[in-house]
GUTORSE-141685 format. One record per residue (C-alpha): residue number from 1; x, y, z. Coordinates in steps of 0.001 Angstrom, whole numbers, plus 524288, in hexadecimal, padded with zeros to 5 digits. Layout:
# GUTORSE-141685
@num->NUM x->X y->Y z->Z
...
END
This chain:
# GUTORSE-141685
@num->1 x->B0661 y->39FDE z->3913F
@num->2 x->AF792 y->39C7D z->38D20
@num->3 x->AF070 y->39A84 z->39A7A
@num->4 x->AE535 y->395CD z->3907B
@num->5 x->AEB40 y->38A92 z->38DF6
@num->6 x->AEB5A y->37C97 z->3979A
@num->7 x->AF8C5 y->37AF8 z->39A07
@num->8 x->AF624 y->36CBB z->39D02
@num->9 x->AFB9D y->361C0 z->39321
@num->10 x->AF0FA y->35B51 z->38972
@num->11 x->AF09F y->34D40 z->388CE
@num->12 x->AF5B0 y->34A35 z->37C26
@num->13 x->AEAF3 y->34520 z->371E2
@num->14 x->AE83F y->3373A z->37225
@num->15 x->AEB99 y->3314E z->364F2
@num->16 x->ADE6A y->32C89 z->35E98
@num->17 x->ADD65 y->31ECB z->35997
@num->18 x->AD9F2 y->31AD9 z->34B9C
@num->19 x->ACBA3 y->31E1B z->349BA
@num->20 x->AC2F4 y->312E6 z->34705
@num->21 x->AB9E4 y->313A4 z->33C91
@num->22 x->AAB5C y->31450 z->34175
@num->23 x->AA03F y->30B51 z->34088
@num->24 x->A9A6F y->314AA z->3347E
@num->25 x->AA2B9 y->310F7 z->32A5D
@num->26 x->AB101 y->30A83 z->327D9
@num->27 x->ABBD3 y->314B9 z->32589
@num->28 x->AB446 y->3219F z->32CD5
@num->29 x->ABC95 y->3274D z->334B8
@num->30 x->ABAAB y->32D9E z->342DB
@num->31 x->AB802 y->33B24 z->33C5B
@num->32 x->AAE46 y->33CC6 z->33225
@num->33 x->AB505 y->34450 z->32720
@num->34 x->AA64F y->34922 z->3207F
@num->35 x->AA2F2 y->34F90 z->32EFD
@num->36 x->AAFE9 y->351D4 z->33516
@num->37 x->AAAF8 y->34E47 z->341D3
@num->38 x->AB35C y->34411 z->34A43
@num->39 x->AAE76 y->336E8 z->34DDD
@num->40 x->AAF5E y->32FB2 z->359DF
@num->41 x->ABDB5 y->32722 z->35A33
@num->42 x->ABDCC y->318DE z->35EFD
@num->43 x->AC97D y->317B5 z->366CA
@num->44 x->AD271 y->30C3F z->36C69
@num->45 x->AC9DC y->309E1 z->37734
@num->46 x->ABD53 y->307F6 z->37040
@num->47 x->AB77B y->31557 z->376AF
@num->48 x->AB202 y->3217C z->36EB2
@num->49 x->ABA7D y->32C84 z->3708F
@num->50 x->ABBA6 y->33A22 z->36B50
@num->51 x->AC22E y->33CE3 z->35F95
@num->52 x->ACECF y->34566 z->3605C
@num->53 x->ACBAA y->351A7 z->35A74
@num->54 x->AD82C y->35442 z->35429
@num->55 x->AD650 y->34534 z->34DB7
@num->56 x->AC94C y->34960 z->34B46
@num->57 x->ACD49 y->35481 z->34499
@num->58 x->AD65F y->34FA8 z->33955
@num->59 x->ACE67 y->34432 z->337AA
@num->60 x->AC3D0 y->34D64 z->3337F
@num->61 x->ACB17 y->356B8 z->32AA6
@num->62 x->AD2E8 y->34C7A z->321B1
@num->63 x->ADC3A y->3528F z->317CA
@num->64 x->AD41A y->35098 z->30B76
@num->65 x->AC575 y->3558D z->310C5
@num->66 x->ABADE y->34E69 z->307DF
@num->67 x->AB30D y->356D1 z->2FCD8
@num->68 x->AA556 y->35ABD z->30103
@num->69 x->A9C81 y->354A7 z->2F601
@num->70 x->A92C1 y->361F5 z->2F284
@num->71 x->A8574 y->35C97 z->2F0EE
@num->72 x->A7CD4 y->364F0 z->2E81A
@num->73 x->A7254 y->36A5E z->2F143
@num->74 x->A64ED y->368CE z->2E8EB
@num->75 x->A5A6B y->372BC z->2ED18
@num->76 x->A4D21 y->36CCF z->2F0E6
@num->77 x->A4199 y->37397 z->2E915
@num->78 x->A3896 y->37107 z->2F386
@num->79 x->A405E y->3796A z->2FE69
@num->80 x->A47CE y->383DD z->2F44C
@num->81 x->A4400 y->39117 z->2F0EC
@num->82 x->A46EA y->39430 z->2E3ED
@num->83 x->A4C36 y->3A011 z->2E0C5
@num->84 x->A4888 y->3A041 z->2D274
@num->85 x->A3A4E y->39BEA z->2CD3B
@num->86 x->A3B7E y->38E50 z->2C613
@num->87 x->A32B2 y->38B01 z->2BA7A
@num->88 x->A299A y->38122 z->2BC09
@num->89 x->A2C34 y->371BE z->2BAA3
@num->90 x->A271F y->36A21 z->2B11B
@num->91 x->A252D y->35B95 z->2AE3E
@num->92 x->A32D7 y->357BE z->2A9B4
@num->93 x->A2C50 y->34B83 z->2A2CC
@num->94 x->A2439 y->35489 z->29B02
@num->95 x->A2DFC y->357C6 z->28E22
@num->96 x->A2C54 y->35902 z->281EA
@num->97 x->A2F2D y->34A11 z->27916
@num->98 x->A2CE3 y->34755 z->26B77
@num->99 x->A1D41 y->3401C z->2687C
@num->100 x->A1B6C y->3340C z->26133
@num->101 x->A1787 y->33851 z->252F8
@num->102 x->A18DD y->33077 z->2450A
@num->103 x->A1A3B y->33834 z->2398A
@num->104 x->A0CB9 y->33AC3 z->2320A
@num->105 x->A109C y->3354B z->224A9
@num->106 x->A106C y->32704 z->22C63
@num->107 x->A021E y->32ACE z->23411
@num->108 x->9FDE1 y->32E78 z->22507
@num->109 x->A02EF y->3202B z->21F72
@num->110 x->9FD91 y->31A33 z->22944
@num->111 x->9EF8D y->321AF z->227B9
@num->112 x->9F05D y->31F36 z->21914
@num->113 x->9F2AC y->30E52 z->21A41
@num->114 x->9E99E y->30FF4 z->225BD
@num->115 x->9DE17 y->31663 z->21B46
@num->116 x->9E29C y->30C4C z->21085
@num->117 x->9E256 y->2FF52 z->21915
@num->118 x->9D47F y->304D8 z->21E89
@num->119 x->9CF46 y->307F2 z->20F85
@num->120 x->9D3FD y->2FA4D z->20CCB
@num->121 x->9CBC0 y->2F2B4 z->21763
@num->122 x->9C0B2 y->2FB08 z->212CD
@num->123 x->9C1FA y->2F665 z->20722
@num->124 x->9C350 y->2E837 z->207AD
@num->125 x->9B815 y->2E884 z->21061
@num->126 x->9AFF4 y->2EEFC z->205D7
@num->127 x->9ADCF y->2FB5C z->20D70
@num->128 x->9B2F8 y->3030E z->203E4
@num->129 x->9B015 y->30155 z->1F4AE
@num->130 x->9BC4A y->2FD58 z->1ED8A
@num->131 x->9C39F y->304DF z->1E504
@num->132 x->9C4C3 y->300D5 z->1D67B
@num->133 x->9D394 y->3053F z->1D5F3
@num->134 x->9D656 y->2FBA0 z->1E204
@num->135 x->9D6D3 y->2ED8A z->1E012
@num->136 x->9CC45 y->2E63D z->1E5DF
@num->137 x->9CDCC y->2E4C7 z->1F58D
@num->138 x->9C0C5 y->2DF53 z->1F9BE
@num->139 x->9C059 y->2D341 z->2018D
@num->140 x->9B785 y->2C79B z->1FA93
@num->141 x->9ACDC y->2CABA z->20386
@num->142 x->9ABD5 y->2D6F3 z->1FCD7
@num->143 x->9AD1B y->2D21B z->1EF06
@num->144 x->9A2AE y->2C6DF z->1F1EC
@num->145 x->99907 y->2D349 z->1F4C2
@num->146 x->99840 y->2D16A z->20141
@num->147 x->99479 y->2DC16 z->20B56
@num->148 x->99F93 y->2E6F0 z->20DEC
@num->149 x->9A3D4 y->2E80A z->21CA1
@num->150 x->9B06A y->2E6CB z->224F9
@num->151 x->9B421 y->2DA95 z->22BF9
@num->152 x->9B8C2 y->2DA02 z->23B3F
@num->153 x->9C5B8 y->2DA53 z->236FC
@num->154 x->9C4DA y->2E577 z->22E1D
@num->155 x->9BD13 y->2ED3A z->23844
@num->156 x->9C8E5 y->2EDD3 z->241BC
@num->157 x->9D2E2 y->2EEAF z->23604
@num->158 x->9C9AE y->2FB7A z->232C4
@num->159 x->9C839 y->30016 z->24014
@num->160 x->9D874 y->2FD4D z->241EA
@num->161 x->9DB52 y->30645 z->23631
@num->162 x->9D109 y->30FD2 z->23A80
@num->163 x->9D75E y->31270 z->2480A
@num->164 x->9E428 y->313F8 z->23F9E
@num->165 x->9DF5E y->31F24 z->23659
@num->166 x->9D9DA y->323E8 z->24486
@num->167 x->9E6F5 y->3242A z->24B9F
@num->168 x->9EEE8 y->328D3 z->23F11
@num->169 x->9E583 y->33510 z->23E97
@num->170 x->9E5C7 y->33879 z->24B69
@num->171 x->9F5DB y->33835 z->24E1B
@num->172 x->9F852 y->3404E z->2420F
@num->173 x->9FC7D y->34DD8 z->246DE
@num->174 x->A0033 y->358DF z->23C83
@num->175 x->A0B3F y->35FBF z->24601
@num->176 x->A10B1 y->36F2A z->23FAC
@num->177 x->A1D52 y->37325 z->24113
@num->178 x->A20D2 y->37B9F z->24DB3
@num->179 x->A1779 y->375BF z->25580
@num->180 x->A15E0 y->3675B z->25F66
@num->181 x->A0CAF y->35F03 z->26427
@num->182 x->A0B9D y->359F7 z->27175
@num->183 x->A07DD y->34D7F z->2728A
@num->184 x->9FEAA y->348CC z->27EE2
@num->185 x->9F631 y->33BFA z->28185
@num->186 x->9EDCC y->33C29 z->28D8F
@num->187 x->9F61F y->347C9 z->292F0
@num->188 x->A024C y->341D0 z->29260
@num->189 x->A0E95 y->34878 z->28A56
@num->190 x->A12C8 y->33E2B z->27E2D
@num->191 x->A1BE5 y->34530 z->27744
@num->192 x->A1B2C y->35292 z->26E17
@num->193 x->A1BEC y->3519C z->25EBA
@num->194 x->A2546 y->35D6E z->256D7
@num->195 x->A264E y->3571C z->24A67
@num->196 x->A1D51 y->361DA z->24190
@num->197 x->A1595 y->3585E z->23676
@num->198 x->A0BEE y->34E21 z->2351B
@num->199 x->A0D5E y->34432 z->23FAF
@num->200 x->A0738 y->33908 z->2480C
@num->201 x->A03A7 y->338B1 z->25659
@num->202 x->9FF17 y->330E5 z->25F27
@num->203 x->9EF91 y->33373 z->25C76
@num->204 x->9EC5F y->332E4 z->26AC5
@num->205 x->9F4C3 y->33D0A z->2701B
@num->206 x->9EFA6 y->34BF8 z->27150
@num->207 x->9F735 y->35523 z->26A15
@num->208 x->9F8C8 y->36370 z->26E7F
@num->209 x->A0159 y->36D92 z->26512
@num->210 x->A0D34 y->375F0 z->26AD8
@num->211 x->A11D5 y->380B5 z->262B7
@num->212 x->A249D y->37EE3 z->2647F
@num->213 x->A2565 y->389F9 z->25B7E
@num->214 x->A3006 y->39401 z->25F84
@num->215 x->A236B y->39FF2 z->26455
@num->216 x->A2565 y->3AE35 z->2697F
@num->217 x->A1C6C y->3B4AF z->2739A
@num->218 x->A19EF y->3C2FE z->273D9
@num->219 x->A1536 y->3C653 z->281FA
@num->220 x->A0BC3 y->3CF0F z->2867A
@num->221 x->A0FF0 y->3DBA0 z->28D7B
@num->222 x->A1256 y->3D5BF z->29CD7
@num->223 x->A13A2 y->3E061 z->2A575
@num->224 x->A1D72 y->3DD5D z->2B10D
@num->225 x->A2505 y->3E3E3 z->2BA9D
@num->226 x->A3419 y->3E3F0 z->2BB9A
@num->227 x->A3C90 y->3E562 z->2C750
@num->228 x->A3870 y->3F2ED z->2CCCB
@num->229 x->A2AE5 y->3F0AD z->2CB0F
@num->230 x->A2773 y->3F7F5 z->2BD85
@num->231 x->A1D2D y->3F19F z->2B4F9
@num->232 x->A231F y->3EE9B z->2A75E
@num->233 x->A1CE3 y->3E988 z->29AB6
@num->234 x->A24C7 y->3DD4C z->292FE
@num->235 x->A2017 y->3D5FE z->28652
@num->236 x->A2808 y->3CA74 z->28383
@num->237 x->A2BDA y->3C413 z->2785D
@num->238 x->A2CEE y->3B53B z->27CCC
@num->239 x->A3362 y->3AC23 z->271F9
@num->240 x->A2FFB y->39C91 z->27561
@num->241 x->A2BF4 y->38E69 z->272C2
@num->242 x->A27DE y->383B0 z->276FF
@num->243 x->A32AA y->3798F z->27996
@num->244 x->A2BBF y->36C84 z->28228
@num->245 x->A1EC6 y->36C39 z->27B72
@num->246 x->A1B49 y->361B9 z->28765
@num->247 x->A1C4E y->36C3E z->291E6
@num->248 x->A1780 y->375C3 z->28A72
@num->249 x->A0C6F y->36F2D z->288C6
@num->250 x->A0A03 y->367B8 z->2930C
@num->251 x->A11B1 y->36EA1 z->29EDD
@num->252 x->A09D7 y->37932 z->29FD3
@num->253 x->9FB48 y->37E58 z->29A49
@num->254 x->9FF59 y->3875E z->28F50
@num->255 x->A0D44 y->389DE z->28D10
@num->256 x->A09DE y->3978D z->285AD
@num->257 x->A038E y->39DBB z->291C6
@num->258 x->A0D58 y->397FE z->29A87
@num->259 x->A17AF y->39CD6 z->29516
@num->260 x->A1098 y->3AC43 z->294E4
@num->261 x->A0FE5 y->3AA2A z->2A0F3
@num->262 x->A1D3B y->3A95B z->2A4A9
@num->263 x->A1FC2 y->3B24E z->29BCA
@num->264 x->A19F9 y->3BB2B z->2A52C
@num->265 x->A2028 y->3B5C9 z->2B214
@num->266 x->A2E4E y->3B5B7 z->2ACF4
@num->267 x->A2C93 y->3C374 z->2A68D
@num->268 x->A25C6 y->3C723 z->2B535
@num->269 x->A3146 y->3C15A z->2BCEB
@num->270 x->A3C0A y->3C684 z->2B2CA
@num->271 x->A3775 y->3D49B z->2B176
@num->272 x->A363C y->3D577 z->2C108
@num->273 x->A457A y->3D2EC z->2C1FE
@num->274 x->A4BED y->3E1B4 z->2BA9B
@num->275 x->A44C2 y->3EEAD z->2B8E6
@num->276 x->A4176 y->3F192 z->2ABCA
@num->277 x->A49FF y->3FC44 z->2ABDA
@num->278 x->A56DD y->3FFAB z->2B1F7
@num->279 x->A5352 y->40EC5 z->2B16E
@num->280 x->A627E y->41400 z->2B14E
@num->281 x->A659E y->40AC9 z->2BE94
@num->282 x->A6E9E y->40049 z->2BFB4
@num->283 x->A68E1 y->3F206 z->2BD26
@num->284 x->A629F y->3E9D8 z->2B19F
@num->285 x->A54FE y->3EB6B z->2AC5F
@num->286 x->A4BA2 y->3E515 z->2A299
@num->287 x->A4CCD y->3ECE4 z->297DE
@num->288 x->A5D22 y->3EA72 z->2996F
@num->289 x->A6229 y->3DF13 z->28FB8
@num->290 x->A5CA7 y->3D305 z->28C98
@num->291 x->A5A2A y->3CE0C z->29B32
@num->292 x->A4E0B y->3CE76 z->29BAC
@num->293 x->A49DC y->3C6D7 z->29072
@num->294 x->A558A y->3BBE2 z->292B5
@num->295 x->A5130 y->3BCD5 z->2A09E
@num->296 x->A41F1 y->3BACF z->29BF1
@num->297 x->A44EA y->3B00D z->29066
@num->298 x->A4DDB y->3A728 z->29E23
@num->299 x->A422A y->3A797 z->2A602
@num->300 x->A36FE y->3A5AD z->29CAE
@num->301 x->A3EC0 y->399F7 z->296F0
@num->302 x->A3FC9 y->39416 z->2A45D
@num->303 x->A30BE y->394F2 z->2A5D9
@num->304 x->A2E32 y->391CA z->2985D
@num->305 x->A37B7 y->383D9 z->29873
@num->306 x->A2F2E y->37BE7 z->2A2C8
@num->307 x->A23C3 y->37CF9 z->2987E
@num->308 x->A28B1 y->37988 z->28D7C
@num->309 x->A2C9E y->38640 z->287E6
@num->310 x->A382F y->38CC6 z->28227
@num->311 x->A3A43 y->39BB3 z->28438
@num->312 x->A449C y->3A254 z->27B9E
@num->313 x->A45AF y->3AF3E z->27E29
@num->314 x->A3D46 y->3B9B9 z->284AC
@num->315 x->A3D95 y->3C82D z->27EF9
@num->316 x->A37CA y->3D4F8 z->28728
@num->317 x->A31DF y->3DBCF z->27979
@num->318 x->A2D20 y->3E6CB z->281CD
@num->319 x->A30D8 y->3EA66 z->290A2
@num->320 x->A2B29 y->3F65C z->2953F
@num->321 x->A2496 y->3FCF3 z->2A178
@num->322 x->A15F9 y->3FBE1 z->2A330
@num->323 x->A0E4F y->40780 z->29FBF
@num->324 x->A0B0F y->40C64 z->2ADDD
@num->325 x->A18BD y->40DB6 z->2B062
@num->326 x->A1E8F y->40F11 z->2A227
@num->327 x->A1DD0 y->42024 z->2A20B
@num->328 x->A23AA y->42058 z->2B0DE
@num->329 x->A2DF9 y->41774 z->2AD03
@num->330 x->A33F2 y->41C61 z->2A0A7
@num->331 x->A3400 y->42ACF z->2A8C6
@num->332 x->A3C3E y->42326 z->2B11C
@num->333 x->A45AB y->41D5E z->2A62C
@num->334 x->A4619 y->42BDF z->2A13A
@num->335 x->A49FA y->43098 z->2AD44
@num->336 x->A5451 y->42547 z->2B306
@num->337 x->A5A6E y->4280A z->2A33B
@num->338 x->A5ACC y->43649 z->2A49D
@num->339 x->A6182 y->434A3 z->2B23D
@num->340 x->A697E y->42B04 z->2AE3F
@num->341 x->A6DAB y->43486 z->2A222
@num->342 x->A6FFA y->43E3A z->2AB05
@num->343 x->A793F y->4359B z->2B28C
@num->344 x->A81AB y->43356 z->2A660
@num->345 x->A82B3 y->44171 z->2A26C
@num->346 x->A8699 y->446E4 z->2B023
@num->347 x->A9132 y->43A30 z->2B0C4
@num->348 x->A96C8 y->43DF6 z->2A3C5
@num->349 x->A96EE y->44D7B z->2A74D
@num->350 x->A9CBE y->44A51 z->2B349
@num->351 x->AA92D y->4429F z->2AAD1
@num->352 x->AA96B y->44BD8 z->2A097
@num->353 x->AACD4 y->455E7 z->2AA2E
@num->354 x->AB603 y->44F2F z->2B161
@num->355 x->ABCC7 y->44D1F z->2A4F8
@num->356 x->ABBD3 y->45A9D z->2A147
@num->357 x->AC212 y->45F0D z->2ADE0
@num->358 x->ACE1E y->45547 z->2AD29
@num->359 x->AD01E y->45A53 z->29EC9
@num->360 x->AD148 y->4666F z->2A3EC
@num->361 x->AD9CA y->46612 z->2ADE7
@num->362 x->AE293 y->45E0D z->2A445
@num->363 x->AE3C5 y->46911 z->29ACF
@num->364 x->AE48A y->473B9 z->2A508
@num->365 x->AEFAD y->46AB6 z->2AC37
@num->366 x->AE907 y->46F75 z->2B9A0
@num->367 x->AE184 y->4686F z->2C233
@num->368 x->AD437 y->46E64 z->2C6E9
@num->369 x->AD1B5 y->46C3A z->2D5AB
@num->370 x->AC510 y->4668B z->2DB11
@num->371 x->ABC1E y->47135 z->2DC86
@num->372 x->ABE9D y->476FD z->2CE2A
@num->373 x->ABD2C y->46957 z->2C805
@num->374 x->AB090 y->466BB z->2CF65
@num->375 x->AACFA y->475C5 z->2CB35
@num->376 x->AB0BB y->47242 z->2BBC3
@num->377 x->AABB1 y->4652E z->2BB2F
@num->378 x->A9DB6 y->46A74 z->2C1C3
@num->379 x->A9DD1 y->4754F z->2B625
@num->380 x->AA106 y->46ADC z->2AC4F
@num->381 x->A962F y->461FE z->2B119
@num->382 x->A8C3B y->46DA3 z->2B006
@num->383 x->A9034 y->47266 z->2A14D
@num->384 x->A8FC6 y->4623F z->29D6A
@num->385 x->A82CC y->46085 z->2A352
@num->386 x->A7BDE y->46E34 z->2A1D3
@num->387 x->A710B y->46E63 z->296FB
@num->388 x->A752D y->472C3 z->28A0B
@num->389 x->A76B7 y->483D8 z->28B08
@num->390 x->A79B8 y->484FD z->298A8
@num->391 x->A8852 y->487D2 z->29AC5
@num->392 x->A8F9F y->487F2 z->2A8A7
@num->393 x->A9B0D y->48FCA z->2AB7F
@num->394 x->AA921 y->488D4 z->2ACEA
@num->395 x->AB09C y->48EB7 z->2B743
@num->396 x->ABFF7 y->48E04 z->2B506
@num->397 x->AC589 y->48303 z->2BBE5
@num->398 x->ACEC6 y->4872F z->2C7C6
@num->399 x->ADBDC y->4829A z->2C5B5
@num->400 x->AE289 y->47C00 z->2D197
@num->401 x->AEFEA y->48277 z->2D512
@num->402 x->AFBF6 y->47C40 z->2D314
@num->403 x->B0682 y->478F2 z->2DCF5
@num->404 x->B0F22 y->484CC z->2DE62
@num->405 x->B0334 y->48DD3 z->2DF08
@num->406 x->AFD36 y->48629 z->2E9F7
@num->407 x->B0A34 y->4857B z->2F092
@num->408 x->B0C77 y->4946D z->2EE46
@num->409 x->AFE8A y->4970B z->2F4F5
@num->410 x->B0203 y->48D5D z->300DB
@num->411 x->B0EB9 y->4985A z->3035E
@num->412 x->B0620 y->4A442 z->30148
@num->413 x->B0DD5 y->4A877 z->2F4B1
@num->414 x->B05A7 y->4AAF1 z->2E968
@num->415 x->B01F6 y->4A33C z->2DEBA
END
């Protein structure tokens, strides 16, 4: 009998009423199914009373639970720590977009009716003597011998053509092939021309070359360190071009020197991350594969793309250790490979002997016991690994009794 327990009858549960909705919302009911948390429930009487928990409780969990909606949770720049370095941002109005430009045959037409109609004003004006092969042009002013000189109207018609010829001159632009030109008025971007030729411009914009051929870079020797702290030498062979000749020019001061410069950082931070040499341990190093240069070509082309410029591939032509360190080192390398050879020739001793010892227990058909296998197999080891000349004595292997015989001993009879 459980003394624990109140031996007393409950009351039996009072039957709750139909909740009413509350004053929230039509169609809520008294438990809200997003907290699980019961509401108050209006009875007959009008009075707030407690909710019955057991009510409470399957009015919370209904048979078909709602799907949380996952909201992705975007990280604020301001209050994050990155764990990688991000390139700089640029102006994402600032891209590249074709210029205004007519072809230069139509600046040339123009130019050449702009000459003729200003050689024929000249002409009628009396200006300029009249050519014998031309028919006769002169107004009757002229022909009545009167003085030669331009009229208001012919002033401005002069001046109109002159500022023609002017502008014509000034917008043609002789453009080679494999190379751009940005086009800027009063510092603001309008537009780059490719088209190689003759062409027209807008005369009052400034024009500033950009060289888009594909161009290689042969680095300097950099000296570095790598992982453990050695000082190593790398040239690079750096294959690029310029891709958005509107960042490139205008994103940053000179795109040549900035992209030397990182150059330099990304071979700094990429050089720090493996030693140059594994030196017979376990692990990559630089020298290993192609990592290093993919690993060089992803980051410089990440620093390279928010100015414009297009990296395709990075090459290590020479990776080596700097010179205080170079003699130390490679006595190192000679050593950890001389160890490391030594490794594989006492490995491969140690199995051919092994082998040697099963083989010859399978042609004697005995079986050697431990202490004249370990004996042979110690003897075998010294004539495989001895220097060429020096011999060591076998000893004959013991053979292990058989059955009767050890038997026979056990009773004191002889073998």
């Amino acid at each position: 009998m459980d003394v624990t327990r109140d031996p007393s009858p409950r009351p039996a549960p009072r039957p709750a009423g139909p909740p009413v909705p509350p004053a929230g919302g039509p169609g809520t009911a008294g438990t809200t199914a997003a907290t699980g948390k019961a509401q108050p429930v209006r009875a007959d009487s009008g009075g707030l009373t407690a909710p019955n928990p057991a009510m409470a409780a399957r009015t919370a969990a209904p048979e078909d639970p709602p799907t949380r909606q996952l909201t992705p949770v975007r990280a604020d720049p301001d209050t994050e720590t990155p764990t990688t370095r991000r390139p700089p941002r640029v102006d994402q109005a600032l891209r590249e977009r074709h210029a205004f430009a007519l072809p230069g045959w139509l600046a040339l037409l123009v130019l050449l009716l702009a000459t003729a109609g200003l050689l024929v004003i000249l002409v009628r004006a009396g200006v300029v003597p009249e050519f014998e092969a031309l028919p006769d042009i002169r107004t009757e002013a002229v022909h009545r011998g009167g003085p030669a000189g331009l009229t208001g109207a012919e002033i401005a018609a002069v001046a109109a053509v002159g500022l023609l010829l002017v502008a014509v001159l000034a917008g043609l632009l002789s453009n080679p092939g494999g190379e751009a030109r940005v086009l800027t008025r009063w510092g603001r971007y309008r537009g780059t021309v490719r088209r190689a030729g003759l062409l027209w411009v807008n005369p009052l914009v400034r024009r500033r070359r950009v060289d888009v051929r594909l161009r290689h870079w042969r680095s300097d020797p950099v000296t570095v360190t790598d992982r453990t702290g050695t000082p190593i030498v790398v040239r690079l062979l750096v294959v690029w071009r310029v891709r958005d000749t509107a960042r490139a020019m205008l994103s940053v001061a000179a795109h040549e020197a900035y992209l030397r410069e990182q150059i330099h950082a990304v071979l700094s931070r990429t050089a720090s991350r493996l030693p140059c040499d594994s030196n017979a341990g376990p692990g990559p190093a630089l020298r290993d594969g192609q990592w290093f240069a993919d690993e060089l070509s992803r980051a410089l082309a990440a620093e390279a793309h928010p100015a414009g410029l297009e990296v395709y591939s990075v090459q290590p032509i020479t990776l080596d250790y700097a010179p205080e360190v170079a003699e130390s080192m490679r006595r190192r390398r000679l050593a950890d490979l001389d160890a490391g050879l030594r490794t594989v020739l006492v490995d491969d001793a140690v199995e051919a002997a092994a082998l040697a010892v099963r083989r010859l227990e399978r042609a004697t058909a005995h079986q050697l016991d431990e202490a004249a296998r370990s004996a042979l197999m110690e003897q075998l080891l010294v004539a495989f690994v001895a220097p060429a000349g020096v011999s060591a004595p076998v000893p004959a292997p013991a053979v292990r009794p058989t059955r009767k015989e050890a038997a026979g001993r056990k009773e004191g009879r002889p073998a």
